[in-house]
C-alpha positions in Angstrom: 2.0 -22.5 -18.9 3.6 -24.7 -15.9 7.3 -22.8 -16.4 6.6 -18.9 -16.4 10.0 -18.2 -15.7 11.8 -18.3 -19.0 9.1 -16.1 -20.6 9.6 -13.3 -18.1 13.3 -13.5 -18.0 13.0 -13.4 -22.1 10.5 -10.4 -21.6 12.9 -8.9 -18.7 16.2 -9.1 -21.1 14.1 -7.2 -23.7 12.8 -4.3 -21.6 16.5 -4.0 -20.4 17.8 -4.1 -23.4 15.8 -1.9 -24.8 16.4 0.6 -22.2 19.9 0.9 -22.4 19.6 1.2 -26.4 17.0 4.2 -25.6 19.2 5.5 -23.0 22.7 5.5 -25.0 20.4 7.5 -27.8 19.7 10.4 -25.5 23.3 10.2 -23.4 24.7 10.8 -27.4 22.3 13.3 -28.1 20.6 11.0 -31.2 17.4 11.5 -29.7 15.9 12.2 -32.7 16.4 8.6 -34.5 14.0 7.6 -31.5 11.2 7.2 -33.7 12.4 6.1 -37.1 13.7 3.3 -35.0 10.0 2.7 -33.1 8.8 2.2 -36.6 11.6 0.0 -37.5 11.3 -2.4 -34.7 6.9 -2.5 -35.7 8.3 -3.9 -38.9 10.8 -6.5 -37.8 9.8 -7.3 -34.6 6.8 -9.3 -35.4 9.2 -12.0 -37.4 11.3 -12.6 -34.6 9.2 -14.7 -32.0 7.9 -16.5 -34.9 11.8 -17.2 -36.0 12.3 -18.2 -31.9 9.4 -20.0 -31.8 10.4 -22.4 -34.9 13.3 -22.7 -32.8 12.6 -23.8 -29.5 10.8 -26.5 -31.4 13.0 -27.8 -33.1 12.8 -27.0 -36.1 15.9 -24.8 -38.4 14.0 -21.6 -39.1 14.6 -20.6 -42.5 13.6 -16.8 -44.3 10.9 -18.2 -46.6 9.5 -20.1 -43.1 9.4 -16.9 -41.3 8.1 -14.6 -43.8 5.4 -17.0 -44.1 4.6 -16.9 -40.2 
């Protein structure tokens, strides 16, 4: 890897991301959905590097392409 710095500005925007989502769950008091959404994310989130991926080379990711990933 000669470029690191788009992969930790990708990973930066995430974590920040995801701590504002976690942090506007508990300032509304839907704390509870924390976890439902946990095990949401460990189902979906796998397929969307592989979608970005596709992408960044190029190619037009399409469903049946990702689901195959």
């Amino acid at each position: 890897m000669t470029e690191p710095a788009p992969s930790l500005l990708y990973g930066l925007g995430v974590f920040v991301v995801s701590a504002v989502i976690i942090a506007g769950l508990f300032a509304f008091g839907w704390d509870y959905i924390l976890f439902p959404a946990f095990a949401g994310f460990m189902v979906v989130g796998p397929v969307l590097p592989s979608a970005f991926t596709r992408r960044a080379g190029g190619l037009r990711p399409t469903s049946r392409s990702v689901s195959r990933a």
